[in-house]
Each structure stands twice: as C-alpha cells, then as structure tokens.
N, C-alpha and C positions, 0 to 999 in steps of 0.2 A: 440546580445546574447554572454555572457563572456563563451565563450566553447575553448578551445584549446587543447586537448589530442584527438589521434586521434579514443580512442574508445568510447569518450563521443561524437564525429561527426559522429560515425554508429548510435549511438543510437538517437542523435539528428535528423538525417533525415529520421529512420524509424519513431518514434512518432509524428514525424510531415505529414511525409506522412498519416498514417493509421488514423490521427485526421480528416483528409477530408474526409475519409471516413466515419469517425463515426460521425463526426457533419453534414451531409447528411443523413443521417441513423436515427440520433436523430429528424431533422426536421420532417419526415415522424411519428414519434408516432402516434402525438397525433389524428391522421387521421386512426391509425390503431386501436386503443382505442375502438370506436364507432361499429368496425367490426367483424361479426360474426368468425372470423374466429380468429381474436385478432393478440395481436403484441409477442406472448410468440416464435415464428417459426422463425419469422423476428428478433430478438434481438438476437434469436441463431444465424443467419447466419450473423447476424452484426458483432457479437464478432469472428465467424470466419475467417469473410473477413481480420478486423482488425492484428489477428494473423497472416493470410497466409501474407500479407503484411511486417510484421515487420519482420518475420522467412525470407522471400525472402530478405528485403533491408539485415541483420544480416548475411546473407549466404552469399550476394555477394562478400562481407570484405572477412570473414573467415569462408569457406563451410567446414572446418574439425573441428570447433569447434562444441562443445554439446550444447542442448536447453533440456531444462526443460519448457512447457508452458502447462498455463491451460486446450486449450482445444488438443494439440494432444500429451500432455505427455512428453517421454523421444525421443529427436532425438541422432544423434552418441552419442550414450550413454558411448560406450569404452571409448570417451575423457573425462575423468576426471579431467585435470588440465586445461581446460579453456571453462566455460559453460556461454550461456545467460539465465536469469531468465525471462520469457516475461506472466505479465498477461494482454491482449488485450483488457480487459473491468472491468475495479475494478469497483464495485458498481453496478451488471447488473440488478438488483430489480430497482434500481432507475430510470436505463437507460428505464427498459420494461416499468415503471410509468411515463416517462416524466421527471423526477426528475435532474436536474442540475447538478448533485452530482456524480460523475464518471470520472475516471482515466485511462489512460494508465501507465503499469509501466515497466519497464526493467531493468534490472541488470545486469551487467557482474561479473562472478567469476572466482578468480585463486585459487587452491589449497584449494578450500572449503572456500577462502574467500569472500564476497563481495568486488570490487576493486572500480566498478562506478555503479551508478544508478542514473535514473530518473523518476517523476512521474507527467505526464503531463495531466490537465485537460483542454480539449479541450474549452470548452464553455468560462469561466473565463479565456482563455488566459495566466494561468499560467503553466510557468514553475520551479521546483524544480530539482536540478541535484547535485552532486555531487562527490569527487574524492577522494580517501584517499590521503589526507597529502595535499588537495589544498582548502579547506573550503566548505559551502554548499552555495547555490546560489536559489533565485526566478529572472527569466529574469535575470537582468544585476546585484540585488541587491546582498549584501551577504547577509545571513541570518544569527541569532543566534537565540537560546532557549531562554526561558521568563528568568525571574529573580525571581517569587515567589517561598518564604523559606518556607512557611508552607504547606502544607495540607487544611487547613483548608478553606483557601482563596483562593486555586485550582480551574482552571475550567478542569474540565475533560472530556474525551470521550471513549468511549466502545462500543463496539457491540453486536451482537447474545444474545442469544443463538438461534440455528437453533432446529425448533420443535422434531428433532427425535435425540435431544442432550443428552446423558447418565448423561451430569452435567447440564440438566435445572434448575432443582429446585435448586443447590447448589448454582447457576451464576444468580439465581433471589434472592437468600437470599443473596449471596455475596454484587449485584448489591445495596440491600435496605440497609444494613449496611455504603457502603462506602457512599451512598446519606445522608444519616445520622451524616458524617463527617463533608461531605464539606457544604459552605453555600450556593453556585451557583449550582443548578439543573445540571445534570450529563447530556451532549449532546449524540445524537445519532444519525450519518448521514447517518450511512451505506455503505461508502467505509473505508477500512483498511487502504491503500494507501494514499487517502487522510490528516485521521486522523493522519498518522504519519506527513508528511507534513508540516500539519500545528502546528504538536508538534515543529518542526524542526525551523520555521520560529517565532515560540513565539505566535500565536492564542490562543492555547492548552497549560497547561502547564504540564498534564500526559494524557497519553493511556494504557490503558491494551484491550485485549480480550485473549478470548478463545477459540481452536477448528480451528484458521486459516490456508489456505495453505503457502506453503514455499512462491507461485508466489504473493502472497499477499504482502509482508513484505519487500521480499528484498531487492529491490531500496529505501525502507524507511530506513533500516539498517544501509547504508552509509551516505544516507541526517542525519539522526537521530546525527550521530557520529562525522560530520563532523562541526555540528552547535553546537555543545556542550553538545549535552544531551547524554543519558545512556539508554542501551536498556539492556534488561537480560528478562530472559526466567523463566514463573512459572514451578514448577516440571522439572525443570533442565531436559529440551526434546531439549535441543538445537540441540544436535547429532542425530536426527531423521527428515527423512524427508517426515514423514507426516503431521501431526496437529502440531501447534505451538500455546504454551501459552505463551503471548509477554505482556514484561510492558516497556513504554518507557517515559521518563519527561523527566525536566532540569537538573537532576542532582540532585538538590538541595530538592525534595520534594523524591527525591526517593524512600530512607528506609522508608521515613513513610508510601510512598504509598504501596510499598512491603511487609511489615510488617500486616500493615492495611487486606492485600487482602491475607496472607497467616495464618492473625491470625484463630484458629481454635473456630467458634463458637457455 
C-alpha cells in the first residue's frame, strides 16, 4: 500500500483495524434477517464499535485534535484548526440488508480544509486514499476521473431522497428529467462515500445528491480533487455544516450537469 504521510498511516490503521470489526459483524446478518428480534439493534451497535475504534486508534496520534463523527457528534470541539471527519459505516441500510455496499470513511482537516482522506470498503478489498498535492490512489494504483465530454453518454449516480425530505417531490422530478438526458439508466447504490470513489477512480463519470451529512462526503472531497474531477455544492451551502448538496464529475461534463440539475422546471 503506496501510503507515506504520516497522517494518512493514523488513518490507514484505524480503517483497517475497525474493517475486522465490521466484516465480522457483516457475516452475522444474514442469521440475524430470519430473527424476531431483526438486525436494526445489531447494525446500530456495529457502526458504533466501528467509530469507538477508529476515534481511539485517531486519539492515540493526536488526543487534542477535534472529531466530527456520525454517531457521537462534535469531540474537542474548541480545536478548530485540526479535526477528523469519521463516518464508521457509509451505506448502513445496505449494511442492515446484507448488501455489499458500505464504506468506512475518514478525513482529516486543517483550517476548514480537507488535507487527507480515505474511503475503505471492507468486503471488495478496496482502498481509495488521498493527499492534497500527492494524487488519489485505489491500493497501489493511481487513479483518475473518466474522460467523458458529454452528458449525454454519462453514467451517473445519485441518491435519496429520505421520506420525511422537504425536496422529495422536487429530487423525483429533478431525478426524471436528468434520466431523460442521459442514455445509460441513472445508478443507485446507496453509499455517498462510495459513489464519489468511484467518481474518482473513473466507474462514474458524475454524482450529485441532496440533503447529505458533512461525514459523508469528506474523504471523497480530497479523492474527488486529487484524481482530477470538480466537486461544487448546489445552493452554494458549502459554509454550512449541516446538509450538503454535492455534485461531483470529471470535470469535463460538469456545467452541463450543473446547469442540467439547476435548470429551473
């Protein structure tokens, strides 16, 4: 593994630690499936084995920086200029389904930037990591963004909307329009994490959604930037750090996809 900065090796040995955990955890589903009691309890306390894990390897480096994680929120929150972004289980609908499809992801920031991030899927063995100014990486490879110029010939992916969403209907009418563009069915895996990823390494060649958390996105921010594509935010919510409306391609299809998803219909 092409890792050498020594805060992409905090993060590489928490993700790979708390991956034991959770691909132990994932084995047991589909046995919990079947039972009365179901796996909705279990999957909670998956994701937060996972977290307590990666906050303890992340603390023993540097116990006075900040964390932002999904599930226990803001830690030394006073430290502002050097936080972890940790979300412990990206995709956990998939994870509670048996579903393959699920990430760990990390980020470190200085000064409200992202500096390094990764987002590691346990089961598929991949890793994505990256450093500002040193390129993005799956395992040993480098990665770049696709090369498709148009729109039209795009494969896309998206997510949500979550039922008790204020833009449902706008992000199903949104959703039917842009299927209407492009000529390749519009994917939908259900991890954020993921989906950038794979923007990152060229599977994908655009991502939008709407409505995500910060701990979602940000070790994709870096991958995203580092492999050549362009990430920008719908309704200019970047400076907030709640819900994020995120569109990310190669670059090269971008304005038309942003143009596409902000035209008004």
């Amino acid at each position: 593994m092409r890792i050498n900065s020594p805060k992409m090796n905090i993060i590489h040995k928490a993700c790979t630690k708390a991956s034991k955990s959770l691909i132990r955890d994932f084995g047991e589903i589909e046995k919990l499936q079947v039972s009365s009691k179901g796996p909705g309890d279990f999957v909670s306390a998956a994701d937060k084995k996972s977290e307590k894990i990666i906050i303890e390897e992340l603390s023993k480096a540097h116990p006075d920086y900040g964390i932002l994680s999904e599930e226990s929120g803001e830690i030394n929150k006073n430290n502002t200029e050097n936080r972890w972004i940790i979300d412990p289980i990206d995709g956990t609908s998939n994870f509670l389904n048996g579903i393959p499809q699920f990430a760990i992801s990390v980020a470190y920031e200085e000064k409200g930037k992202v500096i390094c991030g990764m987002i590691f899927d346990p089961i598929k063995n991949e890793m994505f990591f990256a450093e500002k100014g040193s390129g993005a990486f799956l395992n040993n490879s480098r990665i770049r963004v696709s090369n498709k110029k148009n729109l039209k010939e795009s494969m896309l992916v998206t997510g949500g909307p979550r039922r008790s969403s204020k833009k449902r209907d706008s992000i199903f009418k949104e959703y039917n329009n842009i299927s209407n563009i492009v000529d390749i069915p519009i994917r939908k895996f259900g991890s954020a994490a993921l989906d950038l990823a794979n923007v990152a390494c060229g599977r994908f060649d655009g991502f939008w959604q709407w409505e995500l958390s910060y701990w979602d996105i940000a070790a994709g921010l870096i991958i995203i930037e580092e492999s050549g594509g362009f990430v920008d935010f719908l309704e200019k919510d970047e400076k907030t750090l709640a819900k994020k409306n995120i569109i990310a391609t190669n670059s090269k299809i971008h304005e038309e996809l942003k143009n596409a998803l902000e035209k008004k219909y």
